[in-house]
C-alpha positions as semicolon CSV with decimal commas, in nm:
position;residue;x (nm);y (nm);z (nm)
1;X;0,000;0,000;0,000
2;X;0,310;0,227;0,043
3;X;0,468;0,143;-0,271
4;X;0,112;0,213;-0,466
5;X;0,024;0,482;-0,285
6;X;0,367;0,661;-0,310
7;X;0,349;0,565;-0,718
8;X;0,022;0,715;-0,759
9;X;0,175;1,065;-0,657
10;X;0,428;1,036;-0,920
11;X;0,748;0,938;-0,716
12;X;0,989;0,629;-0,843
13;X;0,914;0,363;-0,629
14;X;1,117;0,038;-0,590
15;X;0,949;-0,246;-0,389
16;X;1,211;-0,498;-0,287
17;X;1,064;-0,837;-0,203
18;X;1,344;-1,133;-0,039
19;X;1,137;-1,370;-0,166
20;X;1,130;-1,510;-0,533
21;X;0,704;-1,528;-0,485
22;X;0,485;-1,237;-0,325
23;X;0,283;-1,342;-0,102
24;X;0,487;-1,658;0,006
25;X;0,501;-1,793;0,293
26;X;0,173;-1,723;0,412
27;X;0,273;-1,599;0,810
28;X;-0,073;-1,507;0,905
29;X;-0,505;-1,575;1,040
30;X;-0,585;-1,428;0,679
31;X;-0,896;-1,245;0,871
32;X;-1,066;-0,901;0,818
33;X;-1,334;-0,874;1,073
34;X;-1,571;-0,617;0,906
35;X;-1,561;-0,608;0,510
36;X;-1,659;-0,221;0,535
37;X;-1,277;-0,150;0,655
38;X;-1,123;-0,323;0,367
39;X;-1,335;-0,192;0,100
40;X;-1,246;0,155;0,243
41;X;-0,903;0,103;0,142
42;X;-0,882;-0,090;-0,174
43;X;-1,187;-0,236;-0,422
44;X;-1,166;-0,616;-0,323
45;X;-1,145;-0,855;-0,627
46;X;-1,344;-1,187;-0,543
47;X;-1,045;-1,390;-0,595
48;X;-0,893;-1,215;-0,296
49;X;-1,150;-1,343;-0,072
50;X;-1,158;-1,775;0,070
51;X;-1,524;-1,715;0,239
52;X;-1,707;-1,459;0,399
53;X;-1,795;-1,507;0,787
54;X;-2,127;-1,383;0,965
55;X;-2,011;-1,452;1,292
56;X;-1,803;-1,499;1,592
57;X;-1,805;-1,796;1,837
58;X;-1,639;-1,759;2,180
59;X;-1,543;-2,038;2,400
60;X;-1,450;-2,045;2,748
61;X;-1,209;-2,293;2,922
62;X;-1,471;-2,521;3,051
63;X;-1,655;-2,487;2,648
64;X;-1,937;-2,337;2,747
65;X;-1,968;-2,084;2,444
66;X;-2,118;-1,722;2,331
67;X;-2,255;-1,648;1,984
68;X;-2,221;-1,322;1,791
69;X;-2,425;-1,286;1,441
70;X;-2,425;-0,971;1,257
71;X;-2,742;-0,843;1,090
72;X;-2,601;-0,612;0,810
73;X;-2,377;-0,940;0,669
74;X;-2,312;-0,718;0,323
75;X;-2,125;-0,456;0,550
76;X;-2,014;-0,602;0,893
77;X;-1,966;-0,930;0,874
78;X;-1,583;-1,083;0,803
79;X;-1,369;-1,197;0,507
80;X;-1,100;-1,445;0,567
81;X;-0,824;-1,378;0,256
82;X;-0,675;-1,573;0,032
83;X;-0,371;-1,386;0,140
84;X;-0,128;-1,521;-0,129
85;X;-0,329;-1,360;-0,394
86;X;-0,407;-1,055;-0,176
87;X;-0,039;-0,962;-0,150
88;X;-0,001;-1,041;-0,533
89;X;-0,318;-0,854;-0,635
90;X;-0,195;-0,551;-0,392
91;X;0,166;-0,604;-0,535
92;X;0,052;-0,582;-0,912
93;X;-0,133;-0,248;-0,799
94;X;0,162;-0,095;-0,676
95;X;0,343;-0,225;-1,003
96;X;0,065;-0,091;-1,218
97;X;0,102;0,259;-1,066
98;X;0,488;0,269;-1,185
99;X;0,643;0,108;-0,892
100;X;0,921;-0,120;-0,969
101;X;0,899;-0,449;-0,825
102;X;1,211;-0,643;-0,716
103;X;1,109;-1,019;-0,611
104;X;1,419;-1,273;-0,486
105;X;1,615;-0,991;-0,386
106;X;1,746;-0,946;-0,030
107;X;1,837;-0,624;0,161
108;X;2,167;-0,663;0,342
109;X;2,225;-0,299;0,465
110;X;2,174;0,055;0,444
111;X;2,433;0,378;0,495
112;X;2,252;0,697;0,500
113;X;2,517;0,986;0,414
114;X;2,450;1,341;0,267
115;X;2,099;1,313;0,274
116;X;2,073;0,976;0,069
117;X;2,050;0,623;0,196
118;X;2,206;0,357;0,023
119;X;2,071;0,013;0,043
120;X;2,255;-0,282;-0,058
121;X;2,077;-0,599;-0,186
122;X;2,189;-0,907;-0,343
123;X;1,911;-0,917;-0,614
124;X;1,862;-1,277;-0,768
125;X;2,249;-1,364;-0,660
126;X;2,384;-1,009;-0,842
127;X;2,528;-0,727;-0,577
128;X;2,324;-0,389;-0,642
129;X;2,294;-0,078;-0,422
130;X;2,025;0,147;-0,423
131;X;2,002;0,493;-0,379
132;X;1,688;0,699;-0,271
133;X;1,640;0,941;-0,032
134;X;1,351;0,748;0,143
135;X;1,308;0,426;0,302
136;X;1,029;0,253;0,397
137;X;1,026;-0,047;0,582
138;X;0,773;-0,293;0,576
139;X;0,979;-0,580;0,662
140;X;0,758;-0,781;0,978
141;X;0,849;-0,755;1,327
142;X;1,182;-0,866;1,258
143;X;1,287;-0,546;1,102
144;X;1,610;-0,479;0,964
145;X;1,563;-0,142;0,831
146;X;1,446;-0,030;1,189
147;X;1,784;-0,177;1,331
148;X;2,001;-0,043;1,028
149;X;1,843;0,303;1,105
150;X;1,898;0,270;1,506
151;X;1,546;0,259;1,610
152;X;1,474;0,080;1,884
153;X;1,199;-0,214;1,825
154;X;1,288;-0,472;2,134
155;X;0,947;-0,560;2,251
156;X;0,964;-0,740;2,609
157;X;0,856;-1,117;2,631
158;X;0,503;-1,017;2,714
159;X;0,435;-0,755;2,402
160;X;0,506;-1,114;2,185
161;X;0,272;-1,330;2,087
162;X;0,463;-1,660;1,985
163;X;0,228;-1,864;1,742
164;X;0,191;-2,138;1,518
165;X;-0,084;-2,272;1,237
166;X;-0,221;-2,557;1,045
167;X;-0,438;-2,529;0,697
168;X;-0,632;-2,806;0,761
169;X;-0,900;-3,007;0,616
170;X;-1,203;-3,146;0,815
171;X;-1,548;-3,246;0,791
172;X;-1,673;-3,079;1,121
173;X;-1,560;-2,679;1,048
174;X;-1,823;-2,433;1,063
175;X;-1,778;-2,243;0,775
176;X;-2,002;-1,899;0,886
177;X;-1,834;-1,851;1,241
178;X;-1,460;-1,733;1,322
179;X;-1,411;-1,911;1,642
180;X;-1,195;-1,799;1,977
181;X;-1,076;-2,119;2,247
182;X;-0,929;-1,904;2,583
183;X;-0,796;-2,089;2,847
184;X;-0,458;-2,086;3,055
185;X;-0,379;-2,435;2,975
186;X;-0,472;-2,417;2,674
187;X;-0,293;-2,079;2,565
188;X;-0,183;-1,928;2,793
189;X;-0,194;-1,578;2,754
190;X;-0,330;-1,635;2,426
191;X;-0,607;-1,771;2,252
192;X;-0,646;-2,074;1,948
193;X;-0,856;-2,011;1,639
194;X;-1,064;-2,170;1,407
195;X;-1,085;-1,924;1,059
196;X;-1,290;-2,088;0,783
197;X;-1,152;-2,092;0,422
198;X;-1,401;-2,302;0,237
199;X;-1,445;-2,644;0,123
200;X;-1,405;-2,807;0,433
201;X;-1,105;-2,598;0,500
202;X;-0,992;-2,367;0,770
203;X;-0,680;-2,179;0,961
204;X;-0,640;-2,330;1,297
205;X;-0,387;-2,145;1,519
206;X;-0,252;-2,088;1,828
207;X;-0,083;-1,761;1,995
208;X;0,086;-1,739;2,313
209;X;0,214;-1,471;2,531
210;X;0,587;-1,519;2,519
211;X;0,662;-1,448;2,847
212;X;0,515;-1,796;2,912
213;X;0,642;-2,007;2,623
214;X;0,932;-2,211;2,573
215;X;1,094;-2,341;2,253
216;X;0,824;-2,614;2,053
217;X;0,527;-2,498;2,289
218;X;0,271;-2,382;2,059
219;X;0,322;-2,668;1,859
220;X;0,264;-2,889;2,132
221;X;-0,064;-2,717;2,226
222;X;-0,155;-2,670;1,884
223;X;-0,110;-3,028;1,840
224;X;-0,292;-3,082;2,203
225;X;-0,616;-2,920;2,063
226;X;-0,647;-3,093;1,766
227;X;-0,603;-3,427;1,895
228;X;-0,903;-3,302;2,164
229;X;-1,136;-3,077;1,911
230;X;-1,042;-3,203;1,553
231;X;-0,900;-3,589;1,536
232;X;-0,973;-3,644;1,170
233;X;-0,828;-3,290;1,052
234;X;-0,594;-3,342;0,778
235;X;-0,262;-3,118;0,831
236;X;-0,182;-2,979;0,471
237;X;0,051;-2,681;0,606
238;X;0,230;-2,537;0,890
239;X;0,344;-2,198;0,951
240;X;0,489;-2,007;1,263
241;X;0,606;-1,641;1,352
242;X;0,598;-1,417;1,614
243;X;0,336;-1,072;1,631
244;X;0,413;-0,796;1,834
245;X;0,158;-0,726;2,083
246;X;0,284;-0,385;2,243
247;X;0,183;-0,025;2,280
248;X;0,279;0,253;2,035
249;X;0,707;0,222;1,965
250;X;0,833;0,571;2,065
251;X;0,950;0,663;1,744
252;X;0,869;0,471;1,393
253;X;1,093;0,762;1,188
254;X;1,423;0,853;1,133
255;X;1,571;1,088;0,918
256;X;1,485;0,924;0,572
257;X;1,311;0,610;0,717
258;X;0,933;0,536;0,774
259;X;0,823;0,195;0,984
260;X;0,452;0,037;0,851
261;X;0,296;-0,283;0,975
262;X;0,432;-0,530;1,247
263;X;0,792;-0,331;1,191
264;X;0,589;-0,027;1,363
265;X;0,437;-0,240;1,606
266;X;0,095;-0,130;1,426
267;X;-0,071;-0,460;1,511
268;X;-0,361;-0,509;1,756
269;X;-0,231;-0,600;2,089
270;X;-0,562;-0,776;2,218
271;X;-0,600;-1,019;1,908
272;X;-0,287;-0,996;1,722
273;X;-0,471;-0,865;1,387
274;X;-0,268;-0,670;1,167
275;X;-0,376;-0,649;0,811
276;X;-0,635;-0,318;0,802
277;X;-0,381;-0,119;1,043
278;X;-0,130;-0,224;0,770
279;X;-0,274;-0,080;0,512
280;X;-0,388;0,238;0,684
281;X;-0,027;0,291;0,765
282;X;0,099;0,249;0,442
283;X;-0,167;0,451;0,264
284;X;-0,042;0,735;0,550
285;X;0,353;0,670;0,483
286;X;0,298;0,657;0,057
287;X;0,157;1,024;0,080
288;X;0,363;1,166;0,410
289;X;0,648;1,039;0,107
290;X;0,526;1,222;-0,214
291;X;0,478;1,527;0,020
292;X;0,836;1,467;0,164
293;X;0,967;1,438;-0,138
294;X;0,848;1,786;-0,302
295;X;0,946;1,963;-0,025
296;X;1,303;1,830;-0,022
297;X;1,278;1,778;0,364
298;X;1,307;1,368;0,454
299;X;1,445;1,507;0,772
300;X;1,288;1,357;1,110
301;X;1,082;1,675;1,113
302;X;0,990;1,620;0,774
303;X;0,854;1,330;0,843
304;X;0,649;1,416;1,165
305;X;0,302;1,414;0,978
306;X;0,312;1,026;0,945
307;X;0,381;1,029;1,290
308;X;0,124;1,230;1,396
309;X;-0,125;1,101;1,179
310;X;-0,097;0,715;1,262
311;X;-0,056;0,803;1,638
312;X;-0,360;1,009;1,655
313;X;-0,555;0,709;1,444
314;X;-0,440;0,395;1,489
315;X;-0,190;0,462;1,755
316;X;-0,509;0,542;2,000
317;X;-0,696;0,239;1,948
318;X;-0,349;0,052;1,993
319;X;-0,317;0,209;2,292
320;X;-0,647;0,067;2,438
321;X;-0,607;-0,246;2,342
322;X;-0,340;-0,242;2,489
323;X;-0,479;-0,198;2,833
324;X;-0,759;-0,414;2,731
325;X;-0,479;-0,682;2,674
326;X;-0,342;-0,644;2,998
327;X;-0,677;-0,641;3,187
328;X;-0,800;-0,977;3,027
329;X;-0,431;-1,142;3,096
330;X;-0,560;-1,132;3,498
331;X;-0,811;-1,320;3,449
332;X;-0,778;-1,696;3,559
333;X;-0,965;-1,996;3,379
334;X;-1,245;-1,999;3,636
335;X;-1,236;-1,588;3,624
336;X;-1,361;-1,660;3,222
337;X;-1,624;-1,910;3,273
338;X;-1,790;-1,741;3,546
339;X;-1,794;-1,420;3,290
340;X;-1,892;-1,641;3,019
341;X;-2,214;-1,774;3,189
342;X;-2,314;-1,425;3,261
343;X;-2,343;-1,405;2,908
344;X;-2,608;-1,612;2,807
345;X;-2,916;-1,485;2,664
346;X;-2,751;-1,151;2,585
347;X;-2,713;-1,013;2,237
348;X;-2,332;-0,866;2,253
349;X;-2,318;-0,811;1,897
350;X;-2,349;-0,453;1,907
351;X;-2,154;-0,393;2,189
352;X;-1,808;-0,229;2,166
353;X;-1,549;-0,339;2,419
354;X;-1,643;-0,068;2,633
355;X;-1,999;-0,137;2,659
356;X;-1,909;-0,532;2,669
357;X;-1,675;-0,422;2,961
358;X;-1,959;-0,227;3,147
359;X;-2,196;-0,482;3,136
360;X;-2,001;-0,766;3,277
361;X;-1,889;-0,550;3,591
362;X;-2,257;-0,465;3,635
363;X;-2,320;-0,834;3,623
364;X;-1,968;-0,924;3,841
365;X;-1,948;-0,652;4,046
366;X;-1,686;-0,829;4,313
367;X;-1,480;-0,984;4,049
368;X;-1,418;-0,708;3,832
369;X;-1,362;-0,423;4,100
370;X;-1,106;-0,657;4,228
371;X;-0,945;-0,668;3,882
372;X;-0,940;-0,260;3,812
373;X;-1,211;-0,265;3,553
374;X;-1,354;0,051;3,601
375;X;-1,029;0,166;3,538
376;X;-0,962;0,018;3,228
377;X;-1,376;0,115;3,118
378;X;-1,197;0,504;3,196
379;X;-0,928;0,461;2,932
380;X;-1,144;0,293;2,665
């Protein structure tokens, strides 16, 4: 979104992919909760999309389970991607709009002297550098650019989430619900999923807080669940990866560098969810850049309207998630059933978290005052 955003306003653009295929390997849910945000942002070809959703199921440790159905499916309800074809179709946008597109080419540093960075890549086994007076990087939460440019992106063990996924294939998937499994034992500090793709096919994954993982864990959970909740499934594909779960980083520029995505920390630290904040942040960087650019300033100050923008937009509702996140880590397994069960009956598909919040300490008064609910209810 960067790369065809920044095109659009008439500045040379050079994407540089590591990978010989866009879009490969697939590190990621491939969910969109409400179709409206996407479709604000880009018009959605249908080969984009694996199924649409028109609900959520929650379960709690002990499986007792709540139910959330939208009404307006056209507008609210989810798409889970085909996110290999996504980043291709997003990719070929970007190319279409003048961007050049570099695939199987691998950044291995970047010197920034006399206002010009120069990036050195090893593209398809030839040495090249690259000069350009703006850098973007877009490169996950392991990002090099960020380290190359001296910004600090060390996230503690508890703004991780360590994870791991199967594509599988099963009889029993609902295909119209997204589905949520909490529990301390079985993720702790984390949640699994079930994300329907179609044809008896679905993302099942795990996340853990990773502060209390260890080396092979979410595998071995992973692998735990499905043996309990899906004994036929077929594995056809494994991925893993890490997702930052953290507040706003204290600084995402540097004089001629921009951070998007998971290298900004720009994911939701509650569910993990990246892929709408994403885009958002690249739309915001691609025209910060064009306007950069003309000026001739791709100073630090220069850059401070990406900065401000994302901060005061996404970087708010990162921010209370963030406490969110830390409020629901207190709760124990018996904390979440009892809240479950005082649930049922109750339509919480209009609710926002806030509202969700408010009505569970009206119905757990003890529990929640105990827990510091009201303050988190404050900050939301």
């Amino acid at each position: 979104m960067a790369a065809k955003t920044a095109a659009e306003l008439g500045l040379y653009v050079v994407l540089v992919e590591k990978r010989q295929e866009i879009g490969e390997p697939i590190r990621c849910a491939e969910g969109v909760s409400q179709r409206s945000e996407l479709r604000e942002l880009i018009t959605v070809q249908p080969d984009w999309i694996s199924t649409e959703v028109n609900g959520v199921r929650l379960h709690s440790p002990n499986n007792d389970n709540v139910s959330m159905t939208v009404d307006n499916r056209e507008e609210v309800g989810g798409y889970i991607l085909e996110r290999k074809t996504f980043d291709r179709g997003l990719a070929l946008q970007a190319a279409c709009a003048g961007a050049e597109v570099l695939v199987k080419t691998r950044a291995t540093g970047l010197i920034r002297k006399d206002d010009l960075c120069t990036v050195s890549v090893i593209c398809q086994g030839e040495s090249l550098q690259i000069e350009a007076p703006l850098i973007i990087g877009a490169d996950g939460v392991e990002s090099k650019v960020a380290r190359w440019a001296g910004i600090d992106t060390r996230l503690k063990p508890e703004d991780i989430m360590v994870c791991a996924q199967y594509l599988v294939l099963d009889d029993c998937i609902d295909q119209e619900y997204c589905e949520f499994f909490f529990g301390n034992r079985m993720a702790p500090g984390g949640y699994v999923w079930i994300f329907p793709k179609g044809g008896r096919l679905a993302n099942v994954g795990i996340g853990i807080q990773g502060s209390q993982s260890c080396p092979g864990e979410p595998i071995r959970l992973l692998d735990r669940f499905m043996q309990r909740r899906m004994p036929r499934a077929k594995i056809l594909q494994i991925v893993a990866g890490g997702i930052p779960t953290s507040g706003p980083m204290n600084n995402t520029t540097s004089d001629g560098i921009m951070l998007v995505g998971d290298a900004a920390h720009q994911s939701d630290p509650l569910t993990g969810g990246g892929i709408i904040n994403a885009m958002r942040a690249g739309v915001m960087a691609g025209q910060t850049a064009g306007k950069a650019i003309s000026s001739g300033d791709v100073s630090t100050a220069g850059l401070k309207e990406y900065e401000d923008r994302w901060r005061s937009s996404i970087g708010k509702q990162i921010e209370k998630r963030y406490n969110a996140k830390n409020f629901f880590l207190k709760l124990t397994d018996d904390d979440l059933n009892h809240l479950a069960g005082s649930l049922h009956g109750m339509d919480i598909s209009r609710m926002d978290m806030r509202d969700l919040l408010w009505f569970l300490f009206k119905q757990n008064p003890k529990l929640l005052w105990n827990l510091g609910v009201l303050n988190l209810i404050d900050k939301l």
